[in-house]
Backbone as CSV, one residue per row, in Angstrom:
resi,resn,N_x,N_y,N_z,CA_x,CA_y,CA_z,C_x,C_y,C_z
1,UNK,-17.725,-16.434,-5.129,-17.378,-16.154,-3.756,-16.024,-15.422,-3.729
2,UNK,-15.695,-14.259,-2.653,-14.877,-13.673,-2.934,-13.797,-14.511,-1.765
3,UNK,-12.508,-14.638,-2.389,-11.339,-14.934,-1.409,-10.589,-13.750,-0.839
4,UNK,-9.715,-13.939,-0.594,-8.968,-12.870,0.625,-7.469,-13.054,0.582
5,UNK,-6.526,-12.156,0.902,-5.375,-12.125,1.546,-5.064,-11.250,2.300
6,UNK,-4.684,-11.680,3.280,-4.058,-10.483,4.473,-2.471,-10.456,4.164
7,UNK,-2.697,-9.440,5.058,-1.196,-8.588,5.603,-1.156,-8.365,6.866
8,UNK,-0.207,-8.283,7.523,0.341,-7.963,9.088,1.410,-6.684,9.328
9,UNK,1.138,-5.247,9.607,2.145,-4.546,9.284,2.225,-3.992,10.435
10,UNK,3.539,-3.675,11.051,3.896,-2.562,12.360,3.377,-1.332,11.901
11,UNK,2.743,-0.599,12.581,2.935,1.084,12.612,3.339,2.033,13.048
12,UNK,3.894,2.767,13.214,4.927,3.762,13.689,3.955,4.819,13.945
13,UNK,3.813,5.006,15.370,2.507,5.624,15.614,2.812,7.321,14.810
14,UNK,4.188,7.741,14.916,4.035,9.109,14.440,3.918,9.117,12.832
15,UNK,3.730,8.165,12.081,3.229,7.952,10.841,1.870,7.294,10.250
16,UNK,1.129,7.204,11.043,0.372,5.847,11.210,-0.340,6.399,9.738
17,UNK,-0.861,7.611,9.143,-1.798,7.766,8.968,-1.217,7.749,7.321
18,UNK,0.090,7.964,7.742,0.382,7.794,5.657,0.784,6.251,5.452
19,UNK,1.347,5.742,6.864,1.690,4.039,6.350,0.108,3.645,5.894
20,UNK,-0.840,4.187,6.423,-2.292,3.450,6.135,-2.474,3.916,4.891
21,UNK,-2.250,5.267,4.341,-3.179,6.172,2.971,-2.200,5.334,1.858
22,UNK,-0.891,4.367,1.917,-0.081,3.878,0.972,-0.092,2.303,1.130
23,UNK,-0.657,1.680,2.257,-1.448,0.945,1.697,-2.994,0.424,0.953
24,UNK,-3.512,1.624,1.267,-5.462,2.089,1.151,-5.023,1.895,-0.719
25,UNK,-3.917,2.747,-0.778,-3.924,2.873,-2.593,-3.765,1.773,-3.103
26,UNK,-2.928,1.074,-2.414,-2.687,-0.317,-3.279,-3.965,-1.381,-2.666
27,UNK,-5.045,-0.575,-2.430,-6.151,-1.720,-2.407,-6.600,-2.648,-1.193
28,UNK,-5.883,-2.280,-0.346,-5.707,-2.903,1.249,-7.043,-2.015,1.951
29,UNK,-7.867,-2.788,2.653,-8.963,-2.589,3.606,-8.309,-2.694,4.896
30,UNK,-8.006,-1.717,5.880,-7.916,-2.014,7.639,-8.944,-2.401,8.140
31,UNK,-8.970,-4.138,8.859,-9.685,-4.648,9.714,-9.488,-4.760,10.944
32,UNK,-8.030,-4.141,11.326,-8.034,-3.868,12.710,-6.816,-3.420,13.287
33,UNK,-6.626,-2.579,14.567,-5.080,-1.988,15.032,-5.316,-2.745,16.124
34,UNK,-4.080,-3.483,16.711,-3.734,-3.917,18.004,-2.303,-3.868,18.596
35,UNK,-1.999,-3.445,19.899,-1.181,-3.424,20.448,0.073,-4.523,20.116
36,UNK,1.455,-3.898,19.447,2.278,-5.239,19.087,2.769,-6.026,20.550
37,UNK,3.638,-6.576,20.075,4.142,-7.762,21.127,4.899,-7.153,21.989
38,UNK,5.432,-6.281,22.063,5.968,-5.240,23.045,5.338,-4.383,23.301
39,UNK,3.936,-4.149,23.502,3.278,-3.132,24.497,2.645,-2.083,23.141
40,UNK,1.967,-1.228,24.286,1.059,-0.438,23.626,1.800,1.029,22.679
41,UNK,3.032,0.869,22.973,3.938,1.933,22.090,3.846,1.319,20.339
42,UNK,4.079,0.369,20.282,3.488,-0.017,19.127,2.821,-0.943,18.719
43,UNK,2.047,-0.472,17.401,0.787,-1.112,17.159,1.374,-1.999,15.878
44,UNK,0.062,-2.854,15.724,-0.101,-3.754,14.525,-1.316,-3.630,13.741
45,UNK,-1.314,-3.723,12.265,-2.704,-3.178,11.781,-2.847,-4.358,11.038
46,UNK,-3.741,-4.989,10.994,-4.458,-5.997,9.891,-5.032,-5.698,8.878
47,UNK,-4.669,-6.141,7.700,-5.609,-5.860,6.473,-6.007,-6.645,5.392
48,UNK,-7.230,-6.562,4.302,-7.059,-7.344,3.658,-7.589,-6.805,2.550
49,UNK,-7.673,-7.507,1.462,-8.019,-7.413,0.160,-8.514,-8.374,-0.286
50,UNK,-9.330,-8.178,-1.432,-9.583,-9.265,-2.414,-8.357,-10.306,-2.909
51,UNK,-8.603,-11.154,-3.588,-7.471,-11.927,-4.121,-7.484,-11.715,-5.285
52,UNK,-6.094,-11.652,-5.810,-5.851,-10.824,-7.073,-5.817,-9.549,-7.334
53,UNK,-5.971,-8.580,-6.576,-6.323,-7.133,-6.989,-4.824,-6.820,-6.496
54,UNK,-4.041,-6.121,-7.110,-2.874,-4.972,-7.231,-2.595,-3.934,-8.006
């Protein structure tokens, strides 16, 4: 059975797309973007991986 670990990361919307391609390399899956705790200017992205993989 496979286990899991997440991550919780801010995104900086005018970067969003290389903060994602530098975590994608190190093996991170995006399961989801949501609005952070201060409004829709910035976001939060969820991700996860297998356990053990780096």
């Amino acid at each position: 059975m496979t286990t899991w670990e997440y991550a919780t990361i801010p995104l900086l919307t005018h970067n969003t797309k290389a903060i994602l391609d530098q975590w994608g390399e190190d093996g991170w899956e995006l399961v989801q973007v949501v609005p952070g705790p201060t409004g829709s200017a910035n976001l939060v992205a969820y991700l996860k991986r297998p356990k053990g993989e780096r």
